[in-house]
NUMARZA-988245 format. One record per residue (C-alpha): residue in three letters; x, y, z. Coordinates in nm, 3 decimals. Example, Ala and Ser with C-alpha at 12.3 -4.5 7.8 and 13.67 -1.06 7.14 Angstrom:
<dotis>
@code:Ala, x:1.230, y:-0.450, z:0.780
@code:Ser, x:1.367, y:-0.106, z:0.714
</dotis>
This chain:
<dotis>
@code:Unk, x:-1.268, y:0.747, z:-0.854
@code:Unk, x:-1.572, y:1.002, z:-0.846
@code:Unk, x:-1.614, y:1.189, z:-1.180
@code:Unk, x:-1.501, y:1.574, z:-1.218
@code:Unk, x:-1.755, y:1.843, z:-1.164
@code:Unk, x:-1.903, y:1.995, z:-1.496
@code:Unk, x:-1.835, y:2.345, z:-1.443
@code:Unk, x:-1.809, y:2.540, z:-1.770
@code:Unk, x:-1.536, y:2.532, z:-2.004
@code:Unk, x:-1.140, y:2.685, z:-1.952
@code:Unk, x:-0.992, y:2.881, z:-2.171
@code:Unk, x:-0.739, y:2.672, z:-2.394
@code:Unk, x:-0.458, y:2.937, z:-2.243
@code:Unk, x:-0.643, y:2.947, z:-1.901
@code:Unk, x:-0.683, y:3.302, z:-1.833
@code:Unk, x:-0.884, y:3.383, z:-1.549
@code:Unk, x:-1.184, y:3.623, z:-1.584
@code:Unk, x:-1.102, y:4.018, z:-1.550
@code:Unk, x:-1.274, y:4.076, z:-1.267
@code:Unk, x:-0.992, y:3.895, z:-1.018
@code:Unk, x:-0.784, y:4.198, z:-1.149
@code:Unk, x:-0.615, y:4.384, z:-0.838
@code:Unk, x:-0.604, y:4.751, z:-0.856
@code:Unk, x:-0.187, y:4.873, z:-0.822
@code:Unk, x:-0.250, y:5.078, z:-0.529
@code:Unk, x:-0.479, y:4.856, z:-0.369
@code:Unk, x:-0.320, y:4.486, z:-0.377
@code:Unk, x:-0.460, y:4.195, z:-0.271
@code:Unk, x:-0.396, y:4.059, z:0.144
@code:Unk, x:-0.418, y:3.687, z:0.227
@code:Unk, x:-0.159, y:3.388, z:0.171
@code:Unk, x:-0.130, y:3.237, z:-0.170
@code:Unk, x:-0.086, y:2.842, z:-0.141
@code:Unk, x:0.080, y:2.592, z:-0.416
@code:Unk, x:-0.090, y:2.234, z:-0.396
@code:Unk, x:0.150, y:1.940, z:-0.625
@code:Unk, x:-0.034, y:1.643, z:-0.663
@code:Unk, x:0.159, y:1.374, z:-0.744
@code:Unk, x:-0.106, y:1.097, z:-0.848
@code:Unk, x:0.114, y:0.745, z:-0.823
@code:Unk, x:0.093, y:0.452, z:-0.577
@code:Unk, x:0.247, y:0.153, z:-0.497
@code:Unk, x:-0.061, y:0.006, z:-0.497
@code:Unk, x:-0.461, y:0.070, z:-0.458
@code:Unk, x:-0.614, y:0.062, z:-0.114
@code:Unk, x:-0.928, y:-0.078, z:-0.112
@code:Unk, x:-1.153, y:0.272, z:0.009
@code:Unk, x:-0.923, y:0.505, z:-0.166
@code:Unk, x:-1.112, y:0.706, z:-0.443
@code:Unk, x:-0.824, y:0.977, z:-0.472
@code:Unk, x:-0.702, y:1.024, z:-0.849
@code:Unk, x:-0.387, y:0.794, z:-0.818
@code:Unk, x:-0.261, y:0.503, z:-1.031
@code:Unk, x:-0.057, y:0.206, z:-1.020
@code:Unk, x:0.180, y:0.129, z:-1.264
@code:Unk, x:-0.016, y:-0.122, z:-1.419
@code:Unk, x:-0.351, y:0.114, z:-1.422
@code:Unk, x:-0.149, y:0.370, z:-1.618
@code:Unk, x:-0.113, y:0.213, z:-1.892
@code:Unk, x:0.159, y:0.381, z:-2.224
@code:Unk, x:0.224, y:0.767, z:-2.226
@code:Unk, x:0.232, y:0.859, z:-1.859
@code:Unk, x:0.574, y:0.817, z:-1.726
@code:Unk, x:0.646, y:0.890, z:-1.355
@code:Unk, x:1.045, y:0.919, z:-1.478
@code:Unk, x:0.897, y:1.251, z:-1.680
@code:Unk, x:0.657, y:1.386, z:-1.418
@code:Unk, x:0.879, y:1.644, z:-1.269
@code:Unk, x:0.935, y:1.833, z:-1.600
@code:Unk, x:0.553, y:1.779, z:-1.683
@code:Unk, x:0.404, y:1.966, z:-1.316
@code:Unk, x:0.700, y:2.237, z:-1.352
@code:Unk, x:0.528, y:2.304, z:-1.699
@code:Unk, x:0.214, y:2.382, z:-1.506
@code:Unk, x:0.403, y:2.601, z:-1.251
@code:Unk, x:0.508, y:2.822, z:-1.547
@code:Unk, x:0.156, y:2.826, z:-1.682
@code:Unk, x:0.063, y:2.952, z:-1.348
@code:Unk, x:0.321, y:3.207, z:-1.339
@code:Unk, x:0.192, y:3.317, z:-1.693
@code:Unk, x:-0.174, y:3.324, z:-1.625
@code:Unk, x:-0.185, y:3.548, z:-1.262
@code:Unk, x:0.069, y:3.757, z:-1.407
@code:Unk, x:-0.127, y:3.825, z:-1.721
@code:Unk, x:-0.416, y:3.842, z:-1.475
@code:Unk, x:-0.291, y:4.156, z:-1.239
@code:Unk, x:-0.364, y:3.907, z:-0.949
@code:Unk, x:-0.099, y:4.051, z:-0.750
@code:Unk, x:0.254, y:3.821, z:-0.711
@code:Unk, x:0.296, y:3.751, z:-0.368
@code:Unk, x:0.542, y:3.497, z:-0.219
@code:Unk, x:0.436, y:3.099, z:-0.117
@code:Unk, x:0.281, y:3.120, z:0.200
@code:Unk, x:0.259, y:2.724, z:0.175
@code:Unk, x:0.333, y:2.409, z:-0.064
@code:Unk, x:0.189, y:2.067, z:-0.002
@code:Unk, x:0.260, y:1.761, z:-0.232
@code:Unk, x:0.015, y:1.520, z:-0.182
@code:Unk, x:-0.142, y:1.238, z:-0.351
@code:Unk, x:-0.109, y:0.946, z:-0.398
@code:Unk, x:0.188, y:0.894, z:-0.310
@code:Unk, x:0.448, y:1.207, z:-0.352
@code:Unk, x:0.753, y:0.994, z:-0.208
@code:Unk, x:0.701, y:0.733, z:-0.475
@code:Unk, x:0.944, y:1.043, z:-0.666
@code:Unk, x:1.260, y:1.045, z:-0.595
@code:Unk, x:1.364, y:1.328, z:-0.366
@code:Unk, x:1.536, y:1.472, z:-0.550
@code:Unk, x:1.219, y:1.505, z:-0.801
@code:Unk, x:1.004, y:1.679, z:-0.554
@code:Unk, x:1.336, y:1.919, z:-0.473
@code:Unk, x:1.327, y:2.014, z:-0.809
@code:Unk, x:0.937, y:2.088, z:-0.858
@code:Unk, x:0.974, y:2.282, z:-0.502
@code:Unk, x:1.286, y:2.490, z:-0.678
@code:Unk, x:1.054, y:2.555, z:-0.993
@code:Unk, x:0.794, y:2.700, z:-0.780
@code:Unk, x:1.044, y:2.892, z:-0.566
@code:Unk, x:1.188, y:3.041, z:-0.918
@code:Unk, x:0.833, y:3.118, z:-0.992
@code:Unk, x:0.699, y:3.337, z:-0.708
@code:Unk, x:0.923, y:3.354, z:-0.446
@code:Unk, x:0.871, y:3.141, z:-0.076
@code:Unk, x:0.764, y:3.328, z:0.207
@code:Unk, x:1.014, y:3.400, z:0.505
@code:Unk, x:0.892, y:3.084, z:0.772
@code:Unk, x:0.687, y:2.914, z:0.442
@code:Unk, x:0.552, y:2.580, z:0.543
@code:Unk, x:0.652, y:2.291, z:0.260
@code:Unk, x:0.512, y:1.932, z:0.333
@code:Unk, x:0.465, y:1.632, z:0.183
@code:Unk, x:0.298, y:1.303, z:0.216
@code:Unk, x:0.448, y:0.995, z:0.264
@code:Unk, x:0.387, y:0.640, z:0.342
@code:Unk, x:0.580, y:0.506, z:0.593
@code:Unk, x:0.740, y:0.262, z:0.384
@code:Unk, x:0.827, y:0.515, z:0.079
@code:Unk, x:1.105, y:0.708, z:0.280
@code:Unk, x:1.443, y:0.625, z:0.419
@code:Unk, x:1.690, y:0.818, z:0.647
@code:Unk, x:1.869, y:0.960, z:0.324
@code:Unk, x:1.562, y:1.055, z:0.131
@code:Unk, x:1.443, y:1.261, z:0.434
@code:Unk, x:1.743, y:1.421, z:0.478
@code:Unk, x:1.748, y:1.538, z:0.090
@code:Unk, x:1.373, y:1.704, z:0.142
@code:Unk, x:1.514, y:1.863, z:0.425
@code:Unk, x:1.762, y:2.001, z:0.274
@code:Unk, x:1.541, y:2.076, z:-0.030
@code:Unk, x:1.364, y:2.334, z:0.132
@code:Unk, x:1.088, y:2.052, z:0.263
@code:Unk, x:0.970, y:2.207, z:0.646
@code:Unk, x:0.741, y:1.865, z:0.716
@code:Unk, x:0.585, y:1.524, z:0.596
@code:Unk, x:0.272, y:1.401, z:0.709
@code:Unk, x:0.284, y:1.022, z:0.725
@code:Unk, x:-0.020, y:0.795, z:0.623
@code:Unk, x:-0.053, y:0.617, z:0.960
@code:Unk, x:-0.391, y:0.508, z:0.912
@code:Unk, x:-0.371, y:0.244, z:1.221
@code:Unk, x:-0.135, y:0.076, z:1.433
@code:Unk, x:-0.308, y:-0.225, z:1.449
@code:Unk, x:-0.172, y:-0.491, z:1.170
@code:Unk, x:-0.556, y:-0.673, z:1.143
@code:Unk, x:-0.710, y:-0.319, z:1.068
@code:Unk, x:-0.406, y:-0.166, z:0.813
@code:Unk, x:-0.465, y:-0.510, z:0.668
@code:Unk, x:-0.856, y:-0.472, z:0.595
@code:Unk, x:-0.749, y:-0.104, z:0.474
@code:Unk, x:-0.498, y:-0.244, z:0.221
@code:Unk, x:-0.220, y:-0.049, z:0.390
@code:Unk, x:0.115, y:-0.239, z:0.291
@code:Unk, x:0.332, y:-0.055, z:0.566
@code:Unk, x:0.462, y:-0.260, z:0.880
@code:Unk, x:0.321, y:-0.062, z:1.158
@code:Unk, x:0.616, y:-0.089, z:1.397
@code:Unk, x:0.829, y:0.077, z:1.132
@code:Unk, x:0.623, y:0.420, z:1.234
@code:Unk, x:0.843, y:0.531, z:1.519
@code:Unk, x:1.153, y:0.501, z:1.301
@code:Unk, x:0.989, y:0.713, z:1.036
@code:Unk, x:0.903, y:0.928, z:1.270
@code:Unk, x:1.283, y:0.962, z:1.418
@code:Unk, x:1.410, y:0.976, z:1.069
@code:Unk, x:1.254, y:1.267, z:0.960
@code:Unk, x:1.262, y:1.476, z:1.309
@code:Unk, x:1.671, y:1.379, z:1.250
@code:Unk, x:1.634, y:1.540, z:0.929
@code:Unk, x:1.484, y:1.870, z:1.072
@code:Unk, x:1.167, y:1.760, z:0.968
@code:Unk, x:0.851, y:1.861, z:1.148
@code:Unk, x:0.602, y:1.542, z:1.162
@code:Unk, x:0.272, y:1.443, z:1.146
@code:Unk, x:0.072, y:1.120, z:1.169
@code:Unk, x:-0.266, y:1.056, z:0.994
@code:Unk, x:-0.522, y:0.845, z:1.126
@code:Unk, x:-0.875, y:0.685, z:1.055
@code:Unk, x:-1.124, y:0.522, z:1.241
@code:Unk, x:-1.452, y:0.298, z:1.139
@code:Unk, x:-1.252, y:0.062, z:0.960
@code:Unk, x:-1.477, y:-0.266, z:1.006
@code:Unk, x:-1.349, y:-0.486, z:1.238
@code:Unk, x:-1.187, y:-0.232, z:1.434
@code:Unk, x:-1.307, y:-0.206, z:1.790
@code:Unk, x:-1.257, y:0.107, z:2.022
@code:Unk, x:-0.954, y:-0.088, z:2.196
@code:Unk, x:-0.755, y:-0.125, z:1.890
@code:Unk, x:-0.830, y:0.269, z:1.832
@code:Unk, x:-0.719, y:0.291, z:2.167
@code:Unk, x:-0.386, y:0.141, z:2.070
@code:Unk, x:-0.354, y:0.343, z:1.740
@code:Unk, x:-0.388, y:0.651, z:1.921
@code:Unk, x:-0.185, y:0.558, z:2.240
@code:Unk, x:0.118, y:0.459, z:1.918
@code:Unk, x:0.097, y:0.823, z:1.801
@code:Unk, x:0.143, y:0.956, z:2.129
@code:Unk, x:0.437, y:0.767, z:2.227
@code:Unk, x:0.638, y:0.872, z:1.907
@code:Unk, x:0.596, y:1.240, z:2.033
@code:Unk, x:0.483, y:1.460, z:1.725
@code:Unk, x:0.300, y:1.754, z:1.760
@code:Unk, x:0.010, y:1.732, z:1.509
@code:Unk, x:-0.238, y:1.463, z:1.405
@code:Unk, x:-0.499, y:1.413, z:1.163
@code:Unk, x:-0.758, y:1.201, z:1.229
@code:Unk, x:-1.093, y:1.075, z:0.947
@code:Unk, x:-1.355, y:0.887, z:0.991
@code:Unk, x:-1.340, y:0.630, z:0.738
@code:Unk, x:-1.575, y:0.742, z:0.422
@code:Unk, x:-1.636, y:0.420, z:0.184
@code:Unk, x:-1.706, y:0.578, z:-0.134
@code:Unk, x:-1.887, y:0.413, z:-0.449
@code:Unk, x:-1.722, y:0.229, z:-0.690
@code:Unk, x:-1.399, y:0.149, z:-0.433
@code:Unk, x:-1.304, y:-0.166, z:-0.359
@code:Unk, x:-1.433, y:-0.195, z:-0.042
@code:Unk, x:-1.813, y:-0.046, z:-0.139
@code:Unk, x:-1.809, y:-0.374, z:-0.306
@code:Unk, x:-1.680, y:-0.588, z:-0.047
@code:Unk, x:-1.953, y:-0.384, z:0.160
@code:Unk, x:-2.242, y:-0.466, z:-0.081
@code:Unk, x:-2.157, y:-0.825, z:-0.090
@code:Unk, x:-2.175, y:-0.849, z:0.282
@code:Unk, x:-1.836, y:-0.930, z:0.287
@code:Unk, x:-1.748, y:-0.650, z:0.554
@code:Unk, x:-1.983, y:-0.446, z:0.807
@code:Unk, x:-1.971, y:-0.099, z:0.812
@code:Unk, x:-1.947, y:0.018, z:1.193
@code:Unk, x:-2.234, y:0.272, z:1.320
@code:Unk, x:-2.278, y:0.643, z:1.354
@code:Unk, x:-2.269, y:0.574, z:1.730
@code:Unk, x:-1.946, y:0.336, z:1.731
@code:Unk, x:-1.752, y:0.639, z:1.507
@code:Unk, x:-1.840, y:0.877, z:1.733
@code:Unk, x:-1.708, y:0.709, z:2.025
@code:Unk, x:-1.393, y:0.698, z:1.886
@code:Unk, x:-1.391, y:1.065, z:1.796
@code:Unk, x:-1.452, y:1.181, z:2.163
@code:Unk, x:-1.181, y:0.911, z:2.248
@code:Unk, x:-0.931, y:1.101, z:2.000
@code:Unk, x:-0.997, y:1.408, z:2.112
@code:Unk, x:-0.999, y:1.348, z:2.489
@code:Unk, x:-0.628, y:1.105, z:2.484
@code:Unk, x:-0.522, y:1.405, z:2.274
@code:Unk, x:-0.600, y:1.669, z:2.475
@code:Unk, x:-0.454, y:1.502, z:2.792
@code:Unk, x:-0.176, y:1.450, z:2.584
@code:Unk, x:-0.178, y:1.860, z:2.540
@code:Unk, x:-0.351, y:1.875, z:2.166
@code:Unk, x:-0.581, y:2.151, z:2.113
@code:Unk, x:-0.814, y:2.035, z:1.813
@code:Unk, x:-0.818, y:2.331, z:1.528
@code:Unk, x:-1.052, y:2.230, z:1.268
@code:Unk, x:-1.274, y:1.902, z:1.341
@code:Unk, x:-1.048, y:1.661, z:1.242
@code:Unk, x:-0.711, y:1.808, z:1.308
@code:Unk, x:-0.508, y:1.848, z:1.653
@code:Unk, x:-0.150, y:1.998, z:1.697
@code:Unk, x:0.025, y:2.091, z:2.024
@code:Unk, x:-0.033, y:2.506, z:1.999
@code:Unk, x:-0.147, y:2.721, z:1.677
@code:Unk, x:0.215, y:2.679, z:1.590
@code:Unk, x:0.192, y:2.354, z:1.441
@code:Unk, x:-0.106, y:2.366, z:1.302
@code:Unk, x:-0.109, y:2.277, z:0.917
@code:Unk, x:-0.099, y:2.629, z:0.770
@code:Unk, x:-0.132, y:2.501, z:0.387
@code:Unk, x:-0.506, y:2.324, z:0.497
@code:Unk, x:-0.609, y:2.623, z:0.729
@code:Unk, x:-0.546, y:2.867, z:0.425
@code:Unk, x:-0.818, y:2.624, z:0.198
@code:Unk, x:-1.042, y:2.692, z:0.482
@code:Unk, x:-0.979, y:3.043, z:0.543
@code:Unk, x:-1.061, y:3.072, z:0.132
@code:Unk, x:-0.698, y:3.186, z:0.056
@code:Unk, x:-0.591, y:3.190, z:-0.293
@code:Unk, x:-0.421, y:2.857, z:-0.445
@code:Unk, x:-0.301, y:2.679, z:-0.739
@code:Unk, x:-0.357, y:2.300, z:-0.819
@code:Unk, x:-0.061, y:2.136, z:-1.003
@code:Unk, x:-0.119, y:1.812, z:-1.128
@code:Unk, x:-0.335, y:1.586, z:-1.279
@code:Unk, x:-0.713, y:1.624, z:-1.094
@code:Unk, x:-0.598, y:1.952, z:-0.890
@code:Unk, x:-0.831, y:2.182, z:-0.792
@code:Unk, x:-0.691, y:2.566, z:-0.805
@code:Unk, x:-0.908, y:2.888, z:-0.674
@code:Unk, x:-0.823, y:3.255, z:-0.705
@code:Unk, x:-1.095, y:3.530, z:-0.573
@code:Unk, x:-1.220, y:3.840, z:-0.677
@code:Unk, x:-0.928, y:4.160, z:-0.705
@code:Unk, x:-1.014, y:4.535, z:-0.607
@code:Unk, x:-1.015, y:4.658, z:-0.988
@code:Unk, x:-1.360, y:4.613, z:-1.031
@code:Unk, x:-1.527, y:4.456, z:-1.285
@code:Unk, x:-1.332, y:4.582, z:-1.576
@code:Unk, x:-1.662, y:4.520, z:-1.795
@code:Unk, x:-1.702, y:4.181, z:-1.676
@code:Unk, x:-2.003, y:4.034, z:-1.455
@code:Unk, x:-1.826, y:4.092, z:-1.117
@code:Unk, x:-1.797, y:3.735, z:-0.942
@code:Unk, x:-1.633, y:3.662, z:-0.604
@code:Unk, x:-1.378, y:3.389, z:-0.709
@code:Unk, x:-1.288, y:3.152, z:-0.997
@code:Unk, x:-1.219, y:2.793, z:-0.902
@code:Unk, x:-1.156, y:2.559, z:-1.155
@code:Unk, x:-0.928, y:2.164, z:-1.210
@code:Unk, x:-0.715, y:1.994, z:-1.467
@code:Unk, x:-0.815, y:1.654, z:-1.646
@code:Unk, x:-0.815, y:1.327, z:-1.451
@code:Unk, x:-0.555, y:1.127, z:-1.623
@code:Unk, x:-0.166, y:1.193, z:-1.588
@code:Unk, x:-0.109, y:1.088, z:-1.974
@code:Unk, x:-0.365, y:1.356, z:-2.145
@code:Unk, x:-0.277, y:1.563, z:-1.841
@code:Unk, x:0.100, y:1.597, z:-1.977
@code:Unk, x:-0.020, y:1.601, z:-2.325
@code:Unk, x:-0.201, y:1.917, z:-2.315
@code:Unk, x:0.081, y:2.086, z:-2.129
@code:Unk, x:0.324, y:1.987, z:-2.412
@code:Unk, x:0.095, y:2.122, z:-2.688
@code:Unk, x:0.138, y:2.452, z:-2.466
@code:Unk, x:-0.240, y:2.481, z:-2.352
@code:Unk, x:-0.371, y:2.454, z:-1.990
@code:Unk, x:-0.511, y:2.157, z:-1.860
@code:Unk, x:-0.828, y:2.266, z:-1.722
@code:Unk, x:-1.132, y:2.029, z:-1.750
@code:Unk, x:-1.399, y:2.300, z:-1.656
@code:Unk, x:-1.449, y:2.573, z:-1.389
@code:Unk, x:-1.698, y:2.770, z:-1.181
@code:Unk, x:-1.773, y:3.171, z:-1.160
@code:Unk, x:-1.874, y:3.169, z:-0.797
@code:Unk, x:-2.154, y:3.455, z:-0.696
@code:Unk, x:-2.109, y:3.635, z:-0.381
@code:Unk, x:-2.398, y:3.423, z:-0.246
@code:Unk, x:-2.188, y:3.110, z:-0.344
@code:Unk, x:-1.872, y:3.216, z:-0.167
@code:Unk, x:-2.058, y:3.352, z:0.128
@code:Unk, x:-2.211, y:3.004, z:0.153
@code:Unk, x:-1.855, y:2.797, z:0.161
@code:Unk, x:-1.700, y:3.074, z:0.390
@code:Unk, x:-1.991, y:2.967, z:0.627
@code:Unk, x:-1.936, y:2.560, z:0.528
@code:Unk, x:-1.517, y:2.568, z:0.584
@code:Unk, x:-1.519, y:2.858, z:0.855
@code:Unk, x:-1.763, y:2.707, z:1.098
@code:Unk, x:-1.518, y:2.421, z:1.105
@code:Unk, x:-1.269, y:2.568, z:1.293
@code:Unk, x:-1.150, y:2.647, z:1.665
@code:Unk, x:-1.147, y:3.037, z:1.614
@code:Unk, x:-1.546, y:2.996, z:1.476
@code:Unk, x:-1.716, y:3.181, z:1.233
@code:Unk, x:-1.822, y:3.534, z:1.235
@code:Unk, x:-2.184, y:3.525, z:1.340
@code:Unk, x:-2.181, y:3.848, z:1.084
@code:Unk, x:-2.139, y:3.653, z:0.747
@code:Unk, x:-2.451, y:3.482, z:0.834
@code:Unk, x:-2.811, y:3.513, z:0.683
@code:Unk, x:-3.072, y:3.648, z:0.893
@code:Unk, x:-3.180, y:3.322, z:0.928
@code:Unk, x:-2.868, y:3.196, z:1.011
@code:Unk, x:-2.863, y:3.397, z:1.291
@code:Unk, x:-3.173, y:3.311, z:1.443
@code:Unk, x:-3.062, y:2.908, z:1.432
@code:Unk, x:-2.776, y:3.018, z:1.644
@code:Unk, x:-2.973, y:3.023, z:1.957
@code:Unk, x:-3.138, y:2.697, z:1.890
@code:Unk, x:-2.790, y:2.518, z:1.873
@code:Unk, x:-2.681, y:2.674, z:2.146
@code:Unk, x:-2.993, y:2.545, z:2.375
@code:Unk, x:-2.863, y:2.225, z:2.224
@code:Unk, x:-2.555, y:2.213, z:2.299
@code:Unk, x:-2.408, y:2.223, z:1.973
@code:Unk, x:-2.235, y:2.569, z:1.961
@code:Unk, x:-2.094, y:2.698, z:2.238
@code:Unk, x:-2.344, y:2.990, z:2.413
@code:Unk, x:-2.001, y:3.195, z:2.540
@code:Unk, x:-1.869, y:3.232, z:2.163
@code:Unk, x:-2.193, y:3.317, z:2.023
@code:Unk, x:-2.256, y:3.591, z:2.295
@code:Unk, x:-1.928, y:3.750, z:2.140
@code:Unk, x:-2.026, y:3.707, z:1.822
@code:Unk, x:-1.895, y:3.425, z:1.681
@code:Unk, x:-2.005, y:3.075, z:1.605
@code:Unk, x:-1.765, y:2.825, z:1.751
@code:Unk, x:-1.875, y:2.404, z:1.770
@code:Unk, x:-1.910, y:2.222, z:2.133
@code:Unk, x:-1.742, y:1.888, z:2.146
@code:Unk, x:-2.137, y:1.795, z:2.020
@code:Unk, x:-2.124, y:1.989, z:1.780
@code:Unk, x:-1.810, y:1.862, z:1.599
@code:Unk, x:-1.989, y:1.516, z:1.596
@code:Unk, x:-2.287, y:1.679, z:1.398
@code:Unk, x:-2.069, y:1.913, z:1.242
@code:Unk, x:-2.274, y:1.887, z:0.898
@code:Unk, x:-2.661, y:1.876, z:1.092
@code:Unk, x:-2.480, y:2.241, z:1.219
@code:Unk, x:-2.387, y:2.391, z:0.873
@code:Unk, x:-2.692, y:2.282, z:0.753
@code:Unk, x:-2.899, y:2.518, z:1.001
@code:Unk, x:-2.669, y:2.804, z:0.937
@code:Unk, x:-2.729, y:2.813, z:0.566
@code:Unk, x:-3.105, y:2.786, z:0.567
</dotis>
């Protein structure tokens, strides 16, 4: 699992800095997100890096029985520490539990965190609530109970629907079991999607073929697909140094992208940020759009990452700074120790500048369908704008009206783009 950033230090209560104060007659506009992460497996994949644990990697002190009451102790440290902060309260826009594995709970655990946060700030009318799940951690029943929870959606760790590639990935799920799952939750009210990656060695472009040809034929209306990452110290970086498995090539992952996107969009998906399709705006996953629209959010668990930006009170005799992000210790058992000895668990944070949020707004924005303003760019970033259009990597139409918007190209150099626009 890679290390936390070093960031500077929390404050044992966590109060945020003065300056993300909001002024009473001039509140703050955007959606305000809640992100649970719920850090248990079944077991560890071999290229997963995420902050999750088995049971037997846990170790004394970190009980999953207890984790409910532990994360709603966070939620009320949340409440606390915006209130305390004049960020103005504003309803849940969006909560996503994710993980691990959130459906290794019970149901009726994740109900109960959803109700805390609910108590807490209020849900928006329409507010989008998902969670993850494998395909084998659900049943009819337990569906039915999130739905009835207040749950909108669960996005299903797919991965592949071919058993020789789920098997190189580690993933223990039968793949035939995914258009139950599938039928289950839509029963249950339950809007679904399926998430996919490709560049697993030993997977050729026919068996992606067949993975995405599987997620068409169940009907949902939003996918996810990743090229496969294979970070250090996993499992498989190992397998990979030892020449055990073969890493597939730039050129054979970006086949399979264009083959994504063009059996999706027959299929009627419009993609909406590089690796994410739905069937209309409507179903696209409001709760990730808001992270790249730099909306406000909170991190509950163990590892979460939380951000809140500047207010409109001015400085209030701080160093004005244009957003706080910060994240909570690694491990679940000193993660639910600090919270019972009534402190935060922060493990560090970072004052952003206004030349540090400028740059991510350009690094998430350009990302998406609707592009980025072509004004929030650097002089220089401007002037790259007509090289990458002569090169097919942003489209010439967009740019003409002013905003930066990625070719089909351009999604498959994606980073080679950002790069250019940030100097």
């Amino acid at each position: 699992m890679p290390a936390l950033p070093d960031g500077v230090p929390v404050p044992a209560d966590g109060a945020l800095p003065a300056w993300t104060a909001d002024a009473p007659d001039a509140p703050r506009t955007g959606a305000f997100g809640v992100y649970v992460h719920v850090p248990f497996c079944t077991v560890r994949c071999g290229y997963c890096d995420f902050n999750t644990y088995t049971a037997s990697e846990l170790g004394g002190g970190a009980s999953q029985v207890a984790y409910a009451t532990t994360a709603l102790r966070e939620v009320e440290l949340a409440r606390k520490v915006l209130a305390d902060a004049a960020v103005t309260p504003r309803p849940v826009s969006t909560v996503f539990f994710g993980g691990g594995t959130p459906t290794s709970l019970p149901a009726a655990d994740l109900v109960r965190v959803l109700a805390g946060v609910r108590d807490a700030w209020g849900l928006a009318d329409g507010a989008e609530v998902t969670t993850e799940a494998n395909p084998d951690s659900v049943t009819p029943a337990s569906l039915q109970e999130l739905a009835d929870g207040g749950f909108t959606r669960v996005s299903f760790g797919m991965q592949s629907a071919v058993p020789h590639v789920l098997a190189t990935l580690e993933r223990t799920h039968d793949p035939r079991r995914i258009p139950d799952v599938v039928r289950w939750a839509r029963d249950a009210g339950l809007e679904v999607s399926l998430d996919l990656i490709y560049g697993t060695p030993g997977e050729s472009l026919e068996d992606w073929r067949a993975s995405l040809e599987a997620v068409l034929a169940t009907g949902v209306d939003h996918v996810s697909a990743y090229a496969l990452v294979v970070e250090p110290g996993t499992k498989m970086a190992a397998q990979v140094r030892r020449g055990a498995v073969t890493l597939p090539d730039e050129d054979d992952q970006a086949a399979k992208y264009e083959l994504a996107d063009e059996l999706l969009a027959a299929a009627g998906f419009e993609w909406y940020e590089v690796s994410n399709w739905a069937r209309g705006a409507g179903r696209a996953c409001r709760h990730n759009l808001a992270y790249w629209r730099g909306d406000d959010w909170w991190g509950i668990g163990p590892g979460a990452h939380s951000y809140v930006a500047a207010g409109t009170a001015g400085t209030a005799g701080d160093a004005a700074g244009a957003g706080v992000r910060w994240w909570n210790v690694k491990h679940p058992r000193r993660y639910a120790a600090m919270l019972e000895a009534g402190g935060s668990p922060g493990a560090g944070r970072e004052l952003l500048t206004p030349a540090e949020a400028a740059l991510e707004r350009v690094l998430l924005g350009v990302r998406l369908r609707e592009g980025l303003d072509l004004r929030v760019l650097s002089d220089a970033g401007r002037r790259a704008v007509a090289g990458l259009v002569a090169r097919g990597l942003l489209d010439g139409v967009a740019a003409v009206k002013g905003r930066a918007l990625l070719t089909l190209r351009g999604r498959l150099l994606a980073d080679a783009v950002v790069r250019e626009l940030t100097d």
